[in-house]
C-alpha positions, 0 to 999 in steps of 0.5 A, a space after each residue: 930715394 930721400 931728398 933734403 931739401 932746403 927752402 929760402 921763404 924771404 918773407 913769404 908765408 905760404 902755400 908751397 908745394 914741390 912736385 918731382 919728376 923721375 926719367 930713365 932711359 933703357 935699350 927699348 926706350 924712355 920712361 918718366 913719372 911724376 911724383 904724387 903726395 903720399 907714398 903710394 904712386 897708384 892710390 886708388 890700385 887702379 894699374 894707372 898711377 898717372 890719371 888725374 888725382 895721382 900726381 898730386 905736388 906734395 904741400 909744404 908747411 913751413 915752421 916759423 919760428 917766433 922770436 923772443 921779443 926785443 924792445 927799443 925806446 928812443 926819447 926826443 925832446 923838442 922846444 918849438 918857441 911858438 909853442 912853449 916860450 912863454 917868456 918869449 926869450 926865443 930859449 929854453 928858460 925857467 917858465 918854458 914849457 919843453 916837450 917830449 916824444 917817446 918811440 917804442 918798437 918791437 924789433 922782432 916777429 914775437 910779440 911783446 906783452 903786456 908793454 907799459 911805459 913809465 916816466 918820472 920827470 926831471 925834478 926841476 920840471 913839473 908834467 903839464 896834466 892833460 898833454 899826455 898822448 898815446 897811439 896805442 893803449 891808454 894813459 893811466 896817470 898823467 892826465 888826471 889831476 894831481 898827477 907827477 908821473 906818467 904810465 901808458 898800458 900799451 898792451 901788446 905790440 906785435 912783431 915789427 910794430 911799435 907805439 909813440 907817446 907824448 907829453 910835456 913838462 913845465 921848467 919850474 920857476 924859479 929854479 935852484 941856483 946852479 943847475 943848467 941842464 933839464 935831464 929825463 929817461 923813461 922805460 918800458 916793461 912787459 911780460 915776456 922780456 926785460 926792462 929797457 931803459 930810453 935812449 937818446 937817439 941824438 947822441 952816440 951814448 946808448 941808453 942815455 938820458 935826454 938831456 936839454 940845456 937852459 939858456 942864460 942861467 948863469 947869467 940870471 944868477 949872477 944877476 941875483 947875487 949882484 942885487 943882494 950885495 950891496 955897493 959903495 963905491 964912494 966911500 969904499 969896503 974900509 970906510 964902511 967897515 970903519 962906520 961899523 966898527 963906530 956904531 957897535 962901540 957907540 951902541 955898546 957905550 950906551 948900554 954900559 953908561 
């Protein structure tokens, strides 16, 4: 007789073990027997297949199957006005400091090698060197002087395992007219699956950039070009014109007589 037998592990690992039980009934009365491991019931041809050592269970070794590993990268930012107001506005301006927090995890049993997360800050930001963390690996760039970029060796990490990495970036000051958001994305490869851009968790978009918006920047702007254009409001933009009209005739007079 052949059974198939199917085990549900929920998570286990091992041992198991399986040991049947074969009865019968007939005219002079009932018989049973317990399984032993292997096929011989009476290994050792004793006649007696039921001492000690005959009725083994017969061990299970399960097969686990390592899944191909799958990568997520989620990117938070985060403006805490103890910490990074420098102008002390209570926004987010030019001149803040504005910091991020990138989650790496390996959703699968298989692990992941060889994990590298780059970033490349937005380029109206500069990386404040130094502020460059990471739970697992090391920092390559980022933390030495001259830096621009940040890379994080995280080595492998293992199935249902993940890392964090952190830094901050500088708002630069000034900056150019018309731009109101502050926009970044990192990414993280490694040698046994495909690149995976960040995502910010926030929104409902997948694998879209973090975004952060400034405070007040079209009023600072506006408040610029205000200043370099100059105002009469006595005499008028025709009288002023007239005065110049005046001058250029009289200079071009001079120049002739």
């Amino acid at each position: 007789m052949t059974l198939t037998v199917r085990f549900n592990l929920n998570g286990a690992s091992g041992p198991f073990s399986n040991l049947a039980e074969a009865s019968a009934d007939s005219g002079s009365g009932s018989t049973s027997d317990v399984s032993d491991n292997g096929t011989d019931p009476d290994s050792d041809r004793d006649g007696n297949p039921d001492e000690a050592g005959e009725n083994d269970p017969t061990p299970i070794v399960p097969t686990v199957f390592l899944a191909q590993p799958a990568m997520t990268l989620t990117k938070v930012s985060n403006f805490d006005p103890a910490i990074h107001d420098n102008d002390g506005s209570g926004d987010l301006t030019p001149g803040d400091l504005l910091g991020y927090t990138i989650s790496v995890s390996n959703i699968t049993n298989g692990d992941a090698l060889d994990v590298v997360v780059n970033d490349m800050p937005d380029a109206n930001t500069s990386l404040v060197v130094g502020s460059v963390t990471t739970s697992q690996g090391a920092v390559v760039n980022g933390n030495t002087a001259g830096d621009s970029a940040i890379q994080v060796n995280i080595g492998t990490v293992v199935g249902s395992g993940g890392a964090t990495v952190a830094f901050e970036v500088m708002i630069n000051d000034p900056i150019p007219a018309g731009v109101t958001t502050i926009e970044n994305q990192g990414r993280v490869s490694g040698s046994n699956f495909t690149d995976v851009l960040s995502d910010d968790p926030t929104t409902t978009t997948v694998s879209d950039p973090t975004v952060d918006r400034l405070a007040a920047v079209a009023a600072a702007v506006s408040a610029a070009v205000s200043v370099a254009i100059p105002v009469f409001p006595a005499w008028g933009v025709p009288t002023v014109a007239l005065i110049l009209i005046c001058l250029v005739a009289w200079r071009r007079r001079m120049t002739l007589g």
